[in-house]
Structures are given as structure tokens and as C-alpha cells.
C-alpha positions in Angstrom: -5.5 -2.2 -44.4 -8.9 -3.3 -42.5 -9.1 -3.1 -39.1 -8.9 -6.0 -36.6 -11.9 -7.3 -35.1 -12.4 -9.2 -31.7 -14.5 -11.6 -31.2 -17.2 -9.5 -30.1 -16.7 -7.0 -32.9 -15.1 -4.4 -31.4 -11.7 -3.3 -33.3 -8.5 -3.8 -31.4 -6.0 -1.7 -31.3 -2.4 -3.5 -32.7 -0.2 -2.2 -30.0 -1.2 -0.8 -26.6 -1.0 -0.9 -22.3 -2.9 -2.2 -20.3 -2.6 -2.0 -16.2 -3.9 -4.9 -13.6 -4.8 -3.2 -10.7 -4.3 -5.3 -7.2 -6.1 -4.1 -4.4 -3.6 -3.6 -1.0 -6.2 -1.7 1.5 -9.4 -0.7 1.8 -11.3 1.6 4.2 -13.5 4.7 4.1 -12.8 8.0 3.2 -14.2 11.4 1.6 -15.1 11.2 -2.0 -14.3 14.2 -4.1 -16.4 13.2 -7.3 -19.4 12.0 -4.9 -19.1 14.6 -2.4 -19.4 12.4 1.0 -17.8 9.6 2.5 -17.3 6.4 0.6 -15.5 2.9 0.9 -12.4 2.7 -1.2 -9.9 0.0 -2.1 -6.0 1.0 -2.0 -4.9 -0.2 -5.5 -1.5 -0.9 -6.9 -1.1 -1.4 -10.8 1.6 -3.6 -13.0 1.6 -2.2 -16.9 2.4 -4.2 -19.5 2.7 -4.1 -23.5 -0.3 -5.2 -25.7 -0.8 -6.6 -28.9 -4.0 -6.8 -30.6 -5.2 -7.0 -27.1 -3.3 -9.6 -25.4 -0.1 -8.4 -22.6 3.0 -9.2 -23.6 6.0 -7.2 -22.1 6.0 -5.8 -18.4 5.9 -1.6 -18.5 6.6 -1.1 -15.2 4.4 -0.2 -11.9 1.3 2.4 -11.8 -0.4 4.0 -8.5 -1.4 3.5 -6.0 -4.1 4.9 -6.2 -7.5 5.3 -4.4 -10.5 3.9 -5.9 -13.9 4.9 -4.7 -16.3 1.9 -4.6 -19.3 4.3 -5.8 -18.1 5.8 -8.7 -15.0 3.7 -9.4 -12.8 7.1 -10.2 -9.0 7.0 -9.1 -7.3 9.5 -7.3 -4.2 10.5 -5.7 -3.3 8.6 -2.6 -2.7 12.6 -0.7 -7.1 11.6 -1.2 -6.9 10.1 2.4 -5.1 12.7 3.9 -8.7 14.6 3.5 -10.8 13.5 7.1 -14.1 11.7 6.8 -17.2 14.0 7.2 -18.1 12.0 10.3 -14.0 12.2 11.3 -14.6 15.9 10.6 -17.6 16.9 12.8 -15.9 14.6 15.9 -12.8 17.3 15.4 -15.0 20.3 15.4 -17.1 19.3 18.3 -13.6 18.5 20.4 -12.3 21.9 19.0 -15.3 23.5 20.2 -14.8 21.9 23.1 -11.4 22.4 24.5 -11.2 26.0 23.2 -14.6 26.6 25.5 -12.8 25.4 28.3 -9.2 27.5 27.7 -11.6 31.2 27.3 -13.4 29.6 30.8 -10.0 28.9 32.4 -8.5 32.5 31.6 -12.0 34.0 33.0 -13.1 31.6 35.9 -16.2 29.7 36.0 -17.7 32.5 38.7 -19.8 34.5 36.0 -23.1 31.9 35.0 -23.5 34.0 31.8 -19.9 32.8 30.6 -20.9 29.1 31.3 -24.3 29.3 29.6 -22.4 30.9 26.6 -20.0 28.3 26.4 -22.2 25.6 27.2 -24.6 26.3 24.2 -21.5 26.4 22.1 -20.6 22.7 23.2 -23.8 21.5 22.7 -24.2 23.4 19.5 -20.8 21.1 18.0 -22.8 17.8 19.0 -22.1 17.2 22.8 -25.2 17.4 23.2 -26.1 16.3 27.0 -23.3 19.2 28.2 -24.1 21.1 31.1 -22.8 24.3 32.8 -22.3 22.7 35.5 -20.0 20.0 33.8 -17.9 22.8 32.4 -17.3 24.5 35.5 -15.7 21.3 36.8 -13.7 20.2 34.2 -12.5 23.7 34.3 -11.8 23.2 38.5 -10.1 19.7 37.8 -8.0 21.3 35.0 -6.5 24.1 37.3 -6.3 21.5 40.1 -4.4 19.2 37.7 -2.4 22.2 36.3 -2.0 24.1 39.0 -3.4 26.7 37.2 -4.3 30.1 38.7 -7.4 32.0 36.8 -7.0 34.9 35.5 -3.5 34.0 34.7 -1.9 34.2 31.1 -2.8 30.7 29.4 0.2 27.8 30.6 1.5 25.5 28.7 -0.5 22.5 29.4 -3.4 24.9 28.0 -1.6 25.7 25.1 -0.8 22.2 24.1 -4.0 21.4 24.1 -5.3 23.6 22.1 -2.9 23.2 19.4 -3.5 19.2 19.7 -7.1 20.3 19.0 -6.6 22.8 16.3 -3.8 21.6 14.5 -5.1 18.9 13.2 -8.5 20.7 12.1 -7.7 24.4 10.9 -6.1 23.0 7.3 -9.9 21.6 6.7 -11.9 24.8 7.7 -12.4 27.6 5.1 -11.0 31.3 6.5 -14.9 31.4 7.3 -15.0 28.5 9.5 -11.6 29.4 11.2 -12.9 32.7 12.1 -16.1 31.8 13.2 -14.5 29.4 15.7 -12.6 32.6 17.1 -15.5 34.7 17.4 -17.4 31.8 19.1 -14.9 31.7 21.5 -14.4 35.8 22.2 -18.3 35.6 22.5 -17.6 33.0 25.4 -14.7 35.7 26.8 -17.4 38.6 26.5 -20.0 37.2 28.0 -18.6 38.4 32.0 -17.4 41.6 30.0 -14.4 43.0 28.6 -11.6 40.9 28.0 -9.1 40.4 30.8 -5.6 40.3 29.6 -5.8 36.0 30.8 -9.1 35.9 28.4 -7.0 38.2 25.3 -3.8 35.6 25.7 -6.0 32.7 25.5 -7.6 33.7 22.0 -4.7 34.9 20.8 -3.4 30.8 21.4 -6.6 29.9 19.5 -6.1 32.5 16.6 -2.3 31.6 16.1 -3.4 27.5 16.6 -6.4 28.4 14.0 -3.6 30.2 11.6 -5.0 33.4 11.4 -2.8 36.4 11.5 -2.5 38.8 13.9 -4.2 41.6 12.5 -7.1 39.2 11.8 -7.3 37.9 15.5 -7.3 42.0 16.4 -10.0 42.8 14.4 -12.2 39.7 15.0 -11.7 40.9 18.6 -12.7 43.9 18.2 -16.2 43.0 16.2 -17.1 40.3 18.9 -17.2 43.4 20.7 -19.9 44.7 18.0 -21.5 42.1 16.8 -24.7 39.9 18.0 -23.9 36.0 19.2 
């Protein structure tokens, strides 16, 4: 039997599925295959029978699915769930951020050393115009707001924040990244010296709010202690 030919000479297949894609969003998200942030279109699909080309019979409904306007690959809608890089880096640098000011809250803002530490970590994760002098009064309003008393086991206000702040961030960052963010932060601690019991409860928030274990956050503790900032 010879084959059938279309019009432009390509042989068509005598029974097949096709699927019409309709597009039902759009925005911008991370791109797997491109590696960086792209425009996408939402798409939603109908399937139908084919013969010799030409839909015939309904086969149901296909996607959504995600469709990078780059490449033109679909993937899963769970795609979106993944944040932007530019969404990423605005969630480190307000990680970076509030866990600065929960190690300065357990210690005080009396040691300089402590606010130039933290300070260069803030600026460091893109706030870039912070000053010591900022931090040690977002740290005053915070315990006037709170009613916080330094040197006092991190409260709950404290503790909310930092999980609203690391929550959202800590499925995104490799063990590496989750870990440096702890050190950074028991750097900040170490910087007056040794850890007071307020300073130890507030990284051990940030270490449980990161996901690490506790035998982790021990022994990142203990090599802050060690190691070079």
C-alpha cells in the first residue's frame, strides 16, 4: 500500500491526535531548559482523533501546562512554584536581613563590632545603602514595639518573623546555602564574643526555620567558633 502524501509532500499518518493548546495566563517564571527567568503562557489543551491529518472526534482535555516563550518546551505546572531569580535574591537579601536583626536583638546593639558584622552582611545580600546605625535602631524600635528585653531568650514576635522569612526560602537553598546563612549569622553572634544563651536560642530559631537538624546547628556552632568570617 503507498503511503499518503499532503500537499506539501510530507506522508500523513491515517489515524492520529492532535492537541490545540489555548493559552489561560501568562507571566514570568524560572526556566529549567534555559536556566533563568523567562515569560511563559499558561496553556490548556483539547485532544482530538485524526485522520489523514484532519480532527475528527474529541479525546478529551491535556495540561495545563507551562510553556516557556524562549524555548517553547512544556512543563509541569508545580514549574511556578520555583521563584524567579530576581524573586529569589529579594528573599535572600530580607532573610539576611531579619535574621541580622534577631542575632542583634538577643545580643544588644552596645558592641560596634556586632553592628559592623551584621551590617556588611545586609549590604552583602543587596541592601546596599544599610548602615550600623540603621540597625541599631530598627533593633531599639523592635524591642520598643515588642517589649522585648535584650539578652532575653528570642519571643514570639521574633520567632514569627523569622520563620515568615525562612520558610518560604529554605526549600530553594542547597544544604550549602542553608548553612552558610547559619554561620553568617553565628559570625554576627560572635563578633561581641561567646554566645550568650539569648544569642544560642536565637540561631537555634534560624537553624530549625532553615530545616537543619540539630546536630547540624551544634556543629555549625561550634566551627563559627573556628573558622575565619
Amino acid at each position: 500500500m503507498l503511503p499518503v502524501r499532503g500537499r506539501n509532500g510530507r506522508v500523513l499518518r491515517l489515524l492520529g491526535a492532535r492537541t490545540a493548546w489555548t493559552p489561560v495566563g501568562d507571566g514570568e517564571f524560572y526556566c529549567p531548559g534555559c536556566g533563568g527567568d523567562r515569560n511563559y503562557q499558561r496553556l490548556t489543551g483539547r485532544r482530538r482523533l485524526t485522520l489523514l491529518g484532519l480532527p475528527l472526534l474529541p479525546r478529551g482535555t491535556a495540561g495545563p501546562v507551562v510553556e516557556c516563550a524562549a524555548c517553547a518546551e512544556h512543563y509541569g505546572t508545580d514549574v511556578l512554584d520555583h521563584p524567579t531569580t530576581r524573586r529569589f535574591s529579594a528573599m535572600l537579601r530580607d532573610a539576611v536581613h531579619t535574621v541580622a536583626l534577631a542575632v542583634l536583638a538577643a545580643g544588644g546593639t552596645g558592641c560596634r563590632t556586632a553592628l559592623e558584622t551584621a551590617a556588611a552582611a545586609v549590604r552583602a545580600a543587596g541592601f546596599e545603602d544599610c548602615t550600623e546605625d540603621q540597625l541599631a535602631a530598627l533593633v531599639d524600635a523592635l524591642a520598643a514595639d515588642t517589649g522585648r528585653v535584650f539578652e532575653r531568650p528570642c519571643g514570639a514576635s521574633l520567632t514569627i518573623e523569622l520563620h515568615e522569612a525562612l520558610d518560604p526560602l529554605a526549600p530553594h537553598l542547597a544544604p550549602a546555602g542553608r548553612e552558610s546563612l547559619l554561620l553568617q549569622a553565628a559570625r554576627i553572634a560572635l563578633a561581641d564574643g561567646p554566645y550568650t544563651p539569648a544569642e544560642r536560642d536565637a540561631l537555634t530559631t534560624v537553624g530549625a526555620a532553615l530545616t537543619l537538624c540539630g546536630p547540624d546547628v551544634t556543629r555549625l556552632l561550634a566551627a563559627a567558633r573556628t573558622t575565619p568570617s
